[in-house]
PAFIDO-412809 format. One line per 2 residues: for each residue z negated, x, y negated of C-alpha. Coordinates in pm, whole numbers. Layout:
// PAFIDO-412809
Z,X,Y; ...
***
This chain:
// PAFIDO-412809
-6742,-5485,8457; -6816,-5589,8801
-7155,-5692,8903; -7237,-5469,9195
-7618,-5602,9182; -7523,-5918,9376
-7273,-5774,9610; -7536,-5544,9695
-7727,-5801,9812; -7505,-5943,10056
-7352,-5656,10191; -7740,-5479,10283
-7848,-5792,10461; -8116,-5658,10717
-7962,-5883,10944; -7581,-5664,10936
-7635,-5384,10755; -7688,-5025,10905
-7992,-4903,10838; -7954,-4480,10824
-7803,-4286,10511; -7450,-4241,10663
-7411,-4551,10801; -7469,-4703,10468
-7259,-4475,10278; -6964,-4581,10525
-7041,-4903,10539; -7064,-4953,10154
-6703,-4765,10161; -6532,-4960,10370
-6642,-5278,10195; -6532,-5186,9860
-6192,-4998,9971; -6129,-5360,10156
-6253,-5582,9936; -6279,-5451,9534
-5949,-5190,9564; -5754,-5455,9373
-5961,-5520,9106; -6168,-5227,9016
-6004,-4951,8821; -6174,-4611,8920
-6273,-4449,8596; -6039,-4232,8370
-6106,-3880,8462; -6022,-3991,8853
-5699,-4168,8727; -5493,-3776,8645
-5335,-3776,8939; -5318,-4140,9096
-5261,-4309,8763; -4949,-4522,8767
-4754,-4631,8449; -4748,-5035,8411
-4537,-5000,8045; -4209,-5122,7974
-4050,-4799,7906; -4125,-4647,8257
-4098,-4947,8449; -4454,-5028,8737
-4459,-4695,8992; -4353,-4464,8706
-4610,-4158,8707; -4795,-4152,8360
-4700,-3864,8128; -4958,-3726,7895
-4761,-3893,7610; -4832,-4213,7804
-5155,-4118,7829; -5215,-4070,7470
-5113,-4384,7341; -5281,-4588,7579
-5526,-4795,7426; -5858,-4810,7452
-5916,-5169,7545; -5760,-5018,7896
-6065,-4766,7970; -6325,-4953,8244
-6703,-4901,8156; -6876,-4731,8428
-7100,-4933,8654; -7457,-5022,8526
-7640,-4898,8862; -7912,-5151,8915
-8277,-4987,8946; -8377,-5206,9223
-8071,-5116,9462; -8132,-4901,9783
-8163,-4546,9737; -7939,-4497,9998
-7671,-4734,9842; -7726,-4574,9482
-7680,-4262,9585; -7368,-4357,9808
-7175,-4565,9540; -7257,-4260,9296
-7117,-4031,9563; -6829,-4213,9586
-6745,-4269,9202; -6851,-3943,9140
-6783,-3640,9314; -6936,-3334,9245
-6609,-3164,9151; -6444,-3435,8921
-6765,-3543,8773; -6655,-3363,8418
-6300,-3419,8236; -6085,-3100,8436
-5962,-2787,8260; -5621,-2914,8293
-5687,-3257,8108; -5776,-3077,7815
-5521,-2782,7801; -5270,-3096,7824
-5429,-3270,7555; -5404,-2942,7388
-5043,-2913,7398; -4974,-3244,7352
-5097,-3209,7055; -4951,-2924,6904
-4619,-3070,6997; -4707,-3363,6794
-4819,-3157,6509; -4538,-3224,6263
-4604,-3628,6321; -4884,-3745,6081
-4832,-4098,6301; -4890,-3869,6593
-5224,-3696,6471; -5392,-4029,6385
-5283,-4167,6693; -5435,-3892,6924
-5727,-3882,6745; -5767,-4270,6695
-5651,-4449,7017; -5673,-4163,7309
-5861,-4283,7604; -5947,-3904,7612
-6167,-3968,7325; -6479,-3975,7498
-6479,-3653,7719; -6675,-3406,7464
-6444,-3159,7464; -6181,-3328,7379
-6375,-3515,7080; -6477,-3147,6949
-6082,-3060,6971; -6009,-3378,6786
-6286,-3346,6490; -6164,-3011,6432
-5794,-3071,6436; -5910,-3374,6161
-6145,-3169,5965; -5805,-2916,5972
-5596,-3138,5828; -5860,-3267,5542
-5862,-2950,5444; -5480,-2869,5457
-5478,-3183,5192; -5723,-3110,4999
-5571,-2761,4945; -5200,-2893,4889
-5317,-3158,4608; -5665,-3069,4465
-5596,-2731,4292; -5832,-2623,3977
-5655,-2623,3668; -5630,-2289,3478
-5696,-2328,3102; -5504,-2325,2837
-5547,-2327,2453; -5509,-2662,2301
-5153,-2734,2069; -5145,-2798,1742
-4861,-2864,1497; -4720,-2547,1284
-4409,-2681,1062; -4230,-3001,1007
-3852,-2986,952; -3662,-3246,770
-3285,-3294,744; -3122,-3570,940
-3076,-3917,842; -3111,-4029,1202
-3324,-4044,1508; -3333,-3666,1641
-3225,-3738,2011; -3180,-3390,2125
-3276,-3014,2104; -3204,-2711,2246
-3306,-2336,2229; -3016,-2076,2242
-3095,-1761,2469; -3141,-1519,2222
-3434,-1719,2058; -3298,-1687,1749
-3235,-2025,1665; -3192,-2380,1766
-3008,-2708,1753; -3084,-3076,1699
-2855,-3374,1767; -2907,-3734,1562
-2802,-4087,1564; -2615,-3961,1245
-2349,-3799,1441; -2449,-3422,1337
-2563,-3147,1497; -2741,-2901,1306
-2832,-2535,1388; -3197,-2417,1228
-3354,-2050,1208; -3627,-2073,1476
-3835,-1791,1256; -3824,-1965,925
-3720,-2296,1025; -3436,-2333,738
-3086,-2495,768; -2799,-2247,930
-2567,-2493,979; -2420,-2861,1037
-2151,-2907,1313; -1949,-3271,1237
-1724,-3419,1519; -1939,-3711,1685
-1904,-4069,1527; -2216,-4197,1719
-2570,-4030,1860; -2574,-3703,1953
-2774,-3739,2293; -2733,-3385,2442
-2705,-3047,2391; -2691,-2729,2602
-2612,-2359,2457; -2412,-2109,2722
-2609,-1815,2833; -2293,-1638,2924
-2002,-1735,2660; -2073,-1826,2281
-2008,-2202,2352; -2247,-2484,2313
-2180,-2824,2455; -2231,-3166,2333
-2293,-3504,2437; -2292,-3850,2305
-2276,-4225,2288; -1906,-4246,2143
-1835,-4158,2544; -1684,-3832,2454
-1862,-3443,2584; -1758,-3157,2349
-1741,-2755,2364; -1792,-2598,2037
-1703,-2255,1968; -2002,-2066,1775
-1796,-1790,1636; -1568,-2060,1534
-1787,-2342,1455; -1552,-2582,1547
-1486,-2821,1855; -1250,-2642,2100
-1229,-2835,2404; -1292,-3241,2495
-1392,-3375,2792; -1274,-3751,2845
-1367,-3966,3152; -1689,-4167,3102
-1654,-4489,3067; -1942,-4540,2827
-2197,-4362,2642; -2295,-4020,2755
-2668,-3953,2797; -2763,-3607,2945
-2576,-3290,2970; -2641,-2925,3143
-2480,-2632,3254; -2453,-2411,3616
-2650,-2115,3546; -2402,-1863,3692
-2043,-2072,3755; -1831,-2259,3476
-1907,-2555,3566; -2050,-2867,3333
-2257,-3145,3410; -2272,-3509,3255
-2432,-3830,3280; -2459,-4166,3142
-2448,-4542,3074; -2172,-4580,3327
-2390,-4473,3620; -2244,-4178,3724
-2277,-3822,3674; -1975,-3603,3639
-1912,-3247,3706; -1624,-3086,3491
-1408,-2736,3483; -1516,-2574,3156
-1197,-2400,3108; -964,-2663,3237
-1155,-2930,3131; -1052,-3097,3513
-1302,-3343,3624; -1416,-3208,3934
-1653,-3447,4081; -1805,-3789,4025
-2101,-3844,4176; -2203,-4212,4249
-2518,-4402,4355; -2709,-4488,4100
-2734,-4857,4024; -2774,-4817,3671
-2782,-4574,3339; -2826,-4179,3439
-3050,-4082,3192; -3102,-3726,3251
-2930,-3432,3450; -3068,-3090,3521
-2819,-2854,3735; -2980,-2552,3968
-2766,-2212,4144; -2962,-2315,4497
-2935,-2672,4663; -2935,-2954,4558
-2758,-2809,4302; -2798,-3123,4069
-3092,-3378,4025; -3064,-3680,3776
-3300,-3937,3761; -3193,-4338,3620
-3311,-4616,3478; -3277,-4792,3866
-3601,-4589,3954; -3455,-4351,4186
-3446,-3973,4109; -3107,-3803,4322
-3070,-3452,4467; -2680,-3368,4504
-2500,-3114,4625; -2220,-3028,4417
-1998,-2840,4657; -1971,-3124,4873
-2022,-3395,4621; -2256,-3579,4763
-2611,-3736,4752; -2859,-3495,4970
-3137,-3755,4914; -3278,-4014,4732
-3611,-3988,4589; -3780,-4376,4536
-4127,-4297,4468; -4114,-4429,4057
-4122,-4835,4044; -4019,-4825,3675
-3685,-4658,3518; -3699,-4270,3521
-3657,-4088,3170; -3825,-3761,3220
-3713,-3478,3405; -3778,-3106,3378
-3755,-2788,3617; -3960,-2464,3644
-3769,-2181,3556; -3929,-1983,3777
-4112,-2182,4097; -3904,-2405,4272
-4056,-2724,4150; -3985,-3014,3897
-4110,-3308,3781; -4021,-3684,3683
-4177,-3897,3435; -4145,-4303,3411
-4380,-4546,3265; -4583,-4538,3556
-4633,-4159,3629; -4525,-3852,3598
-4484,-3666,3968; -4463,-3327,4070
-4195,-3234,4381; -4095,-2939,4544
-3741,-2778,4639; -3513,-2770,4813
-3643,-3057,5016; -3732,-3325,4732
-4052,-3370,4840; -4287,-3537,4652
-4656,-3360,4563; -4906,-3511,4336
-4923,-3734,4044; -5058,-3592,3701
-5348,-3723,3622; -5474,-3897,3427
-5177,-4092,3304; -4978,-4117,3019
-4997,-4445,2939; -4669,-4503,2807
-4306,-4466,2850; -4223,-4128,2879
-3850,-4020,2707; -3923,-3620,2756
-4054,-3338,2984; -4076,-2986,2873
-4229,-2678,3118; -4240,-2362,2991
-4347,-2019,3182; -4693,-2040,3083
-4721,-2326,3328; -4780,-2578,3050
-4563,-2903,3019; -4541,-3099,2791
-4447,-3507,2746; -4368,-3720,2465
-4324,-4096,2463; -4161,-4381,2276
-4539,-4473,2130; -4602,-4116,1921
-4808,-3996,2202; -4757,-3667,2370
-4974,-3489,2637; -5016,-3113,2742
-5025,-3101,3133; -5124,-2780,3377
-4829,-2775,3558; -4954,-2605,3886
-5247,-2892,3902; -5112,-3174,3746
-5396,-3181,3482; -5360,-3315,3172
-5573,-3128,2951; -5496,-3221,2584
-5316,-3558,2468; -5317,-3656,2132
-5058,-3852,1859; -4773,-3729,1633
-4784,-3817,1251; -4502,-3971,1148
-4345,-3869,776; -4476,-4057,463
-4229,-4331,427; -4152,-4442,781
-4181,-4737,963; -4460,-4787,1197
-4142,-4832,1428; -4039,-4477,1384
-4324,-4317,1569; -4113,-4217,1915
-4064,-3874,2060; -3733,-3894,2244
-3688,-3530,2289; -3836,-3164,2335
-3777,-2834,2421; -3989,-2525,2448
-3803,-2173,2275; -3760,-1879,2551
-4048,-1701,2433; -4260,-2014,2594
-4498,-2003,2265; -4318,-2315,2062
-4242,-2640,2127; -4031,-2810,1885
-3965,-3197,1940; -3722,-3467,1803
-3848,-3757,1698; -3808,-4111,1582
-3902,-4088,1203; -3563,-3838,1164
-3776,-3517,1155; -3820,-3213,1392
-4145,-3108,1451; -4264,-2719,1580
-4562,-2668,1763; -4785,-2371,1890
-5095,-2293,2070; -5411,-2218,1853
-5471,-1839,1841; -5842,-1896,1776
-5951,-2142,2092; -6148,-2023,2389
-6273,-2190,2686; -6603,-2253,2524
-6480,-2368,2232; -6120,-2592,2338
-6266,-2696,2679; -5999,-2933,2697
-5958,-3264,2860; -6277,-3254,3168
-6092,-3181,3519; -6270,-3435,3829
-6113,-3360,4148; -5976,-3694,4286
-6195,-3817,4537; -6017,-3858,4892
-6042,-4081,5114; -5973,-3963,5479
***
């Protein structure tokens, strides 16, 4: 800031200096117009509509735009005069005159209805906001600092809206029957549509069909030679499809009970499996990094989708893009399109190997579990939500949802957890009991699946048994609180 105290001395000599009100105020003029034009800046508010852009991008002489404006620093903005007490009324009010006219003595309407806009054009820029608010040299006018703490509270409470949403609650799970019969790690389940009954696949190489109501032995299906890792049940022909680690993918024919069709092209074991809700189409993934999309009836490989670095360890396929989403052991989940057969986006928020993956049947949403979270994203745009909280310490093999908005997890350590999907709340967590006779080893859950009616969940697990759970008729709020729900505190 320049010291005008001094200057003022020289320039009101009595010698030389006028002595009435106008001469002074001319006087004073001419002196700083001569001799200060080059080094003091006139303050902000004056600057609309001499300002002159000294930036690399428009080059010294280049008019500022409001853009310009906005990111200028605030280093840049000049103090305004200290007016010493002791000066010359005459030269007080003259210098004051001169800085600041009665008409320009406020920020103008149009400053702030260019502000205005600017902003809203930068709306969709997060970068943007906090830069306007932040670093404007606008910041100080009042009514731009009202416009700016409400366009901030606005967006505190757009976040807090989008991520802190009250759990609803839901009656705690307990276990209902325990179902014995394979001599092998149960690696897979499914539900057919009818809710009639279901099937497991082992590390024995079987597949066996159970009564969901009674929970008896229907059937065992033979044709494997190593772990069963996959299965999937038609909702529109009476097949059922199979997957496994001797590389091979299998349609069975359920009026038949027999293998029909084989479907050779992996290159190593086979991990996940699904099925397009409305077209013939199959989906596969594995060890071999890829995920494959096959002709049901001609058994014609259709597609192989690349990308992932490393094993695929789960694929889920949808009617609306992306059509597919798998999720590997190299961290990344992938959104493909299968039409095009391609990669719509890569999703590398997980910094450990992804396991888990399950989607809403009915809300466009899904989630993703690794050891280091499960997250919650929406579709079609893969974009990522929330963590559930608080975590399950552990790494995850399984995610179930079911229309109750209730998921469920199960990990490689026995532990499972009950989650509210639309909140991310975990609300009951608690360990499965492994059969008299096992190892402490054999304590994993490596997979799940709820039955169509949403009300069981029956789970695979490491000690060779299948295990059905339901909700318990008898809890109430009051009595099954549940896990205690904290909003996360933000930090803004």
């Amino acid at each position: 800031m320049l010291d005008l105290s001094n200057k003022r001395k020289i320039l009101f000599d009595p010698e030389i200096a006028p002595h009435d009100d106008a001469s002074n105020k001319l006087y004073v003029q001419s002196i700083i117009e001569s001799e200060y034009a080059q080094t003091r800046k006139l303050p902000r508010h004056l600057q609309d509509k001499i300002d002159l852009a000294e930036t690399k991008n428009n080059g010294k002489g280049q008019p500022l735009t409001i853009l310009d404006k906005l990111k200028r620093q605030k280093e840049e903005l000049v103090q305004e005069p200290e007016l010493s007490v002791n000066a010359d009324l005459p030269t007080q009010r003259a210098i004051q005159e001169l800085e600041f006219p009665e008409q320009d003595k406020t920020a103008g309407k149009g400053d702030i209805e260019e502000i205005t806009q600017a902003l809203v054009l930068a709306k969709d820029d997060s970068s943007n906001k906090a830069l306007v608010i932040k670093d404007s040299p606008f910041a100080e006018h009042d009514s731009y600092s009202l416009y700016s703490r409400a366009l901030q509270q606005k967006q505190q409470e757009d976040t807090m809206n989008n991520s802190f949403v009250k759990p609803e609650w839901h009656a705690p799970w307990k276990l209902m029957r325990v179902i014995a019969g394979h001599t092998g790690w149960v690696r897979s389940v499914t539900v057919e549509p009818e809710n009639d009954w279901f099937a497991t696949g082992s590390s024995d190489g079987t597949i066996k069909i159970w009564d969901l109501a009674s929970g008896k032995l229907r059937l065992t299906l033979t044709g494997h030679i190593m772990a069963v890792r996959g299965l999937v049940v038609s909702d529109r022909h009476p097949y059922m499809f199979s997957c496994s680690e001797d590389k091979t993918v299998k349609c069975w024919d359920l009026e038949k009970n027999k293998v029909v069709r084989d479907y050779h092209g992996h290159l190593s074991s086979v991990y996940s499996i699904d099925l397009h809700p409305s077209v013939d189409l199959l989906t596969t993934a594995g060890r071999d990094s890829s995920v494959r999309v096959w002709d049901v009836r001609t058994k014609n490989q259709i597609h192989v989708l690349t990308g992932h670095k490393a094993s695929v360890m789960n694929v889920r396929v949808r009617e609306d893009k992306p059509h597919i989403i798998s999720t590997s052991m190299d961290s990344t989940v992938r959104l493909f399109d299968m039409a095009a057969g391609k990669t719509l986006k890569t999703l590398t928020h997980h910094r450990k190997a992804v396991r888990g993956l399950t989607l809403h049947d009915t809300d466009n949403t899904f989630a993703t579990a690794s050891s280091d979270a499960v997250k919650f994203w929406t579709l079609p745009e893969g974009e990522y939500v929330r963590d559930f909280s608080p975590r399950h310490n552990a790494i995850i093999n399984t995610l179930s949802v079911n229309r109750s908005n209730v998921m469920f997890s199960g990990a490689d350590n026995g532990t499972m957890a009950f989650w509210d999907w639309k909140s991310g709340h975990k609300f009951q967590e608690l360990t499965t009991t492994k059969l008299p006779g096992s190892i402490e080893s054999e304590n994993g859950i490596f997979a799940s699946a709820f039955d169509r009616s949403g009300l069981r969940l029956i789970t695979g697990e490491a000690d060779k048994s299948i295990k059905v759970w339901r909700e318990d008729p008898n809890a109430t709020p009051e009595s099954h609180p549940g896990i205690p729900w904290t909003p996360p505190s933000a930090t803004f």
